[in-house]
Every structure is written in structure tokens, then in C-alpha cells.
N, C-alpha and C positions, 0 to 999 in steps of 0.2 A: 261910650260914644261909638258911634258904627263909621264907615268909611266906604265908601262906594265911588265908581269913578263910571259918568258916561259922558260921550262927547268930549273927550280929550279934557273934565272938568272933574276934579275932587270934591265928592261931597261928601260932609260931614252931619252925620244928626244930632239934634238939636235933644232937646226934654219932650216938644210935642209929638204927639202918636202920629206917624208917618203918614196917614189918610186925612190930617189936618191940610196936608200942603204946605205946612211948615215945619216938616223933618229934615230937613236939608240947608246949608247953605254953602254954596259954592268955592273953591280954593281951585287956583290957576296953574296949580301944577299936575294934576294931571296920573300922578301915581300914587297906590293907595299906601296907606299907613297902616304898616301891620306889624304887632307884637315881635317881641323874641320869638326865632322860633323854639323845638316844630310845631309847625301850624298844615293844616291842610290847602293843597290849592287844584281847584277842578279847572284843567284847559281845556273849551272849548274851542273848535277850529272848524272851522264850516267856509260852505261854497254856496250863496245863495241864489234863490229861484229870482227871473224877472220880476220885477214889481212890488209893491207895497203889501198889498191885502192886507192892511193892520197892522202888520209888522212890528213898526216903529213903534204904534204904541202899546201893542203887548210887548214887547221888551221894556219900555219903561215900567209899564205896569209889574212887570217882574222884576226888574231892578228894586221899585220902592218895595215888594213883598218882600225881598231877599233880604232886605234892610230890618227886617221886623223879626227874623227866623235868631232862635236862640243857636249863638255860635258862630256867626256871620260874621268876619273880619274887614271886609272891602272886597273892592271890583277892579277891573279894568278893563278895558275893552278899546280896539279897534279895527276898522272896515277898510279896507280899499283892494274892492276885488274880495280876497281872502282874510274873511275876520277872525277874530282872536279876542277869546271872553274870556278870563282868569278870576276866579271867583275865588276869597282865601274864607278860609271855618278853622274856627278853634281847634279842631281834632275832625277824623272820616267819619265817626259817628252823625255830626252835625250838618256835612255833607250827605248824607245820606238821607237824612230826616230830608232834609230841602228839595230833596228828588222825589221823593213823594208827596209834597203838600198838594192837594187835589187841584187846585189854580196852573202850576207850575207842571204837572203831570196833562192837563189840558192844551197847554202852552206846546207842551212838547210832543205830544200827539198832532197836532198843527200843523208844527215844522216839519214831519215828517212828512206831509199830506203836502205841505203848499209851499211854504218856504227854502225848503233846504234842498240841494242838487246833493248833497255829500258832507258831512260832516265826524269829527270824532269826537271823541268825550276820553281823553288823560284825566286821572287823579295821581296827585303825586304828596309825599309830606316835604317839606320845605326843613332840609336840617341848617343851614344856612343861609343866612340875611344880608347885604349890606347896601350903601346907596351911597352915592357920591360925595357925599359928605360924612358918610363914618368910613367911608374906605381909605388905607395909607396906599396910595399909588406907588407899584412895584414891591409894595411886599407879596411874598410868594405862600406867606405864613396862611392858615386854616381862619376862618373868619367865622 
């Protein structure tokens, strides 16, 4: 099951193939669910251009592709002013694959042209995990 998160909304996929329009359905929290790690996590951080030009919906459209890429762990993502995309993969192999799929390599030729004032691309591995509910508050121990 894949895990992806837009608009402040956790999706989860489902059995049907993603281009059915029913690879998803929604969970209200908000943050993604992702293995033991390490696992890989690519942060983007960008400063966007005035206006739409598609935008929106080439990001989703990239979201549902990213959902289909072997290695894809989840997403998160949010805007206000200064956005913040966190995209997690199995291993940097698998991130790396997804930077070249020829959709997503068009996408990002785009943003360079039209969308983006400034932006970076962090890859990092993720050697530790926890979340509010598996953390013991004030322990100071390695997690």
C-alpha cells in the first residue's frame, strides 16, 4: 500500500491502478506513513512564480504518478508563501529512478521556465523515525 499526502489530506492506495481514479482514499491526518527506517526522503523547498499556469494540476498529476513508481513510500507537502514537498523511497536508488521518469523530468523543466522564483532539492536517508504516539516524552535515549 502506497501513502502519499496533498492538501493537508493522507492518501492511501487502494488495489485499483492509480489512473482508475480509485487509487486513493483519503485519512485526515495529514502525515505520511512510512516504514522502519532508513528509508530515503527528497525535500523540496521552493519559492513560487505569480499565478497558476497548471500548476496545480501538474502537481497532482505528479503526485498520482509518484504513487505508481516502484519504491515510493509517501508524501507530504505544504504552501504558504514558502512550500515544502518531502517525498520518502525505499532506498536513493528509487529516488533517482523517479527523477528521470520522462513525465516528471517535463514537469520539472516547467518549473524551471514558469513556476519557480528559487527553489532546492535536499536528499537525505532518514536513520531515525518517530511520531507522537511512539515517542516516550523526555526520554533523551536514541530512537
Amino acid at each position: 500500500m502506497w501513502t502519499f499526502h496533498r492538501g493537508g489530506r493522507r492518501f492511501e492506495t487502494g488495489r485499483a491502478h492509480p489512473s482508475s481514479g480509485r487509487y486513493a482514499r483519503g485519512v485526515d491526518d495529514g502525515i505520511a506513513s512510512t516504514p522502519e527506517p532508513p528509508y530515503t526522503a527528497v525535500i523540496f523547498t521552493s519559492l513560487r512564480t505569480e499565478g497558476d499556469r497548471d500548476y496545480a494540476a501538474t502537481a497532482a498529476a505528479m503526485e498520482r504518478l509518484a504513487a505508481r513508481e516502484p519504491g515510493f513510500l509517501g508524501l507530504e507537502s505544504a504552501r504558504e508563501g514558502l512550500g515544502i514537498t518531502v517525498s520518502y523511497w525505499r532506498d536513493e536508488a528509487a529516488a533517482t529512478a523517479w527523477k528521470g521518469v520522462v513525465e516528471h523530468l517535463a514537469a520539472q523543466d516547467r518549473g524551471r521556465r514558469e513556476w519557480y522564483r528559487d527553489y532546492a532539492v535536499r536528499i537525505a536517508t532518514v536513520h531515525r523515525a518517530y511520531t507522537l504516539s511512539t515517542s516516550t516524552f523526555g526520554d533523551a535515549g536514541p530512537r
